[in-house]
C-alpha positions in Angstrom: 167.7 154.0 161.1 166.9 157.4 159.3 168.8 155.5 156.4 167.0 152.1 156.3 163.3 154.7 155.8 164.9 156.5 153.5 165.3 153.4 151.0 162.4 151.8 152.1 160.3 155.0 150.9 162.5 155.3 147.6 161.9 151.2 146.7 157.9 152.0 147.9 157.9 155.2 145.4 159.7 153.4 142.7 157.2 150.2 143.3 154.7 152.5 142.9 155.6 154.1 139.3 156.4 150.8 138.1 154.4 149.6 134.8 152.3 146.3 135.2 153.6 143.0 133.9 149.8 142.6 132.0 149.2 144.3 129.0 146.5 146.8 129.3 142.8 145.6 128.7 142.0 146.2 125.0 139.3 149.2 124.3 136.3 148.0 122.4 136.5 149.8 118.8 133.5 152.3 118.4 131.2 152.1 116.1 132.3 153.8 113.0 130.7 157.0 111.9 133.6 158.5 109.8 134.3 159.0 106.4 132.6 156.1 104.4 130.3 155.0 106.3 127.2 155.6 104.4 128.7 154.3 101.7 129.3 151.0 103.0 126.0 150.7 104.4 124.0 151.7 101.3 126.7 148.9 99.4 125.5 146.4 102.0 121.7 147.0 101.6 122.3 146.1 97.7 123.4 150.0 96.4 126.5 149.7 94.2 129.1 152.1 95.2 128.5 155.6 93.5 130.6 158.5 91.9 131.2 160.2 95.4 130.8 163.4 96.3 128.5 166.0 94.6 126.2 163.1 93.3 122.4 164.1 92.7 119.7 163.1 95.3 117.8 160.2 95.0 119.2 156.5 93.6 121.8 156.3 91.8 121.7 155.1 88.0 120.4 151.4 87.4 119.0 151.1 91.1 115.4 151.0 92.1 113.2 153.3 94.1 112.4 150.9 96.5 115.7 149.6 96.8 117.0 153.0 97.5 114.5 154.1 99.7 114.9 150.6 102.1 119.2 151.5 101.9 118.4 154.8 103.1 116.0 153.7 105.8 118.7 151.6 107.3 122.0 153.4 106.9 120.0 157.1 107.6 122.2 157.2 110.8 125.5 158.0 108.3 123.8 160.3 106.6 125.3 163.7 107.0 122.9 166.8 108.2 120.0 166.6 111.3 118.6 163.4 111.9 115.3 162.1 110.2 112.2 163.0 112.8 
């Protein structure tokens, strides 16, 4: 009898370590923050991409004030540093 428990606890331990037939769910990508970002945003709200690092403030060459200043209202979250008040 002590036998038959013994296998019945190793095929309820074993049961229990087993992987699931499903695949696990799929984690929703976060949002992306890294490397680029800005970048991509200010290209989306009509700024061509720049130089890259070390580049002077303000708009870049051949873009407007306003369009700058509209870019940088809505891609301010990538912007590196303390966020605007």
């Amino acid at each position: 009898m002590l036998r038959i428990a013994m296998v019945g606890a190793a095929a309820l331990l074993i049961a229990g370590c087993s992987s699931s037939d499903s695949p696990p769910a799929p984690e929703s990508p976060p949002a992306s923050t890294g490397h680029g970002s800005l970048a991509a945003c200010l290209h989306d709200n009509g700024v061509p991409d720049t130089a890259g690092p070390g580049a002077a403030p303000g708009p870049p060459a051949g873009v407007d004030q306003s369009t700058w200043d509209r870019a940088m209202s809505a891609c301010g979250q990538f912007a590196p540093g303390p966020p605007a008040p």
